[in-house]
Every structure is written in structure tokens, then in C-alpha cells.
VEXDREN-2710 file (C-alpha; in Angstrom, 1 decimal):
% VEXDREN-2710
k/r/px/py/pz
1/UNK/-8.0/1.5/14.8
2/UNK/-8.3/0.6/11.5
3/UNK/-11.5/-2.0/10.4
4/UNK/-10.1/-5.1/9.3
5/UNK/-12.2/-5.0/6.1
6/UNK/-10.1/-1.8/5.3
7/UNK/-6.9/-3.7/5.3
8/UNK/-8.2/-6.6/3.4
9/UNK/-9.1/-4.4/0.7
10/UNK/-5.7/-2.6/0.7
11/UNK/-3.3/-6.1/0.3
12/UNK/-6.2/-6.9/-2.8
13/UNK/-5.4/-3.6/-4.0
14/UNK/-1.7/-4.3/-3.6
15/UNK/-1.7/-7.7/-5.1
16/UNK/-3.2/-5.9/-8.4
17/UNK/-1.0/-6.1/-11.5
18/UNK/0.1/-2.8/-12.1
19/UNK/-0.2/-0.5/-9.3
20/UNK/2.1/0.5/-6.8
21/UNK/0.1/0.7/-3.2
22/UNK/1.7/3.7/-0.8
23/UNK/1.4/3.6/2.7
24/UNK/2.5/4.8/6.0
25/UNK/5.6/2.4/7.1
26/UNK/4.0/1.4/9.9
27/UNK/0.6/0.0/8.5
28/UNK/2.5/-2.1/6.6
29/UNK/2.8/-4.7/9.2
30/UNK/-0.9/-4.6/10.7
31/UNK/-2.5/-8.0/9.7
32/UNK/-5.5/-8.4/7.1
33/UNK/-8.1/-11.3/7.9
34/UNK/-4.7/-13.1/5.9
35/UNK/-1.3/-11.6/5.6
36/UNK/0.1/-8.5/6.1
37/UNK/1.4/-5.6/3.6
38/UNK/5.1/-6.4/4.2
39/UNK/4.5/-10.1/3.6
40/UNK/2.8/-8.9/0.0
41/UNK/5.5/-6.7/-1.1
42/UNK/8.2/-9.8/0.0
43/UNK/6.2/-11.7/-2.7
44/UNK/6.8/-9.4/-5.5
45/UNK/3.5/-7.0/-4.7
46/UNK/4.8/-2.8/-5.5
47/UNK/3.9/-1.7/-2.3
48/UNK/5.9/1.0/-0.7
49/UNK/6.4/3.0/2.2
50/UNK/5.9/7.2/2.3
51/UNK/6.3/9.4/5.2
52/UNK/3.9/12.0/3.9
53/UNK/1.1/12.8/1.3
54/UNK/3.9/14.7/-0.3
55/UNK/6.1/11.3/-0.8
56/UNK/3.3/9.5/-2.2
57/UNK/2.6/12.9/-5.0
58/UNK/6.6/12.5/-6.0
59/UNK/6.2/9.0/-6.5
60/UNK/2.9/9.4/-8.7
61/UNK/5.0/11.9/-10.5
62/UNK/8.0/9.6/-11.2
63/UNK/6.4/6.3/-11.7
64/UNK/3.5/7.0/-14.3
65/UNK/3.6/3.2/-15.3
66/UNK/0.7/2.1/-13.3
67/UNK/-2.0/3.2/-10.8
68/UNK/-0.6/4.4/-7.8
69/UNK/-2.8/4.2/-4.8
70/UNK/-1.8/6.1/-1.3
71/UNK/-4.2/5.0/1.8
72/UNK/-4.1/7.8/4.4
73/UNK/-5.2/5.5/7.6
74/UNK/-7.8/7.0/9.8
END
């Protein structure tokens, strides 16, 4: 299970001008102390879903605009 805290700090991460937050598809419903990361990226937050480590690396490659931040959940 993933501590609360940790979540919270992800959707602040998210809500950061300028980066684009990567994360397993099905985190992106579990619910800060707030919201959730879906709710976020519906308003206007870059968050996006990857299937592996790998998808989050292409996606650094390709988008070298901003930070890109990938949380592998423990």
C-alpha cells in the first residue's frame, strides 16, 4: 500500500508548471489526502500513464520540454 503522504506529494509534483508526472495507470485513481491523479490531469495537470520504466525513458526522450518525473509505486 502506498502511504498517503507519498501520493500527496505526487499530485504536488504533478500540479508543477512544467513537468510531465508518469505513472502506472492504475495509481492514477488512488486518492491523495485531496484528489486523485486523474482528477489533476482532467484539470490541465501533464500527467500520464506508462506501462513500464521503458515507456516513461521514451517519453523523457521525446518530450525534453520540461521535467519529467516517473514514480515506480512500491
Amino acid at each position: 500500500m502506498t502511504p498517503l503522504e507519498t501520493i500527496d506529494k505526487a499530485i504536488a509534483l504533478a500540479k508543477t508548471k512544467g513537468v510531465i508526472l508518469a505513472s502506472y495507470g492504475d495509481m492514477l485513481r488512488v486518492p491523495g489526502s485531496m484528489t486523485d491523479l486523474l482528477r489533476v490531469k482532467a484539470q490541465g495537470a501533464d500527467v500520464r500513464m506508462v506501462y513500464s520504466p521503458l515507456d516513461a525513458l521514451r517519453l523523457a526522450r521525446e518530450k525534453l520540454r520540461g521535467k519529467l518525473y516517473f514514480r515506480h509505486w512500491i
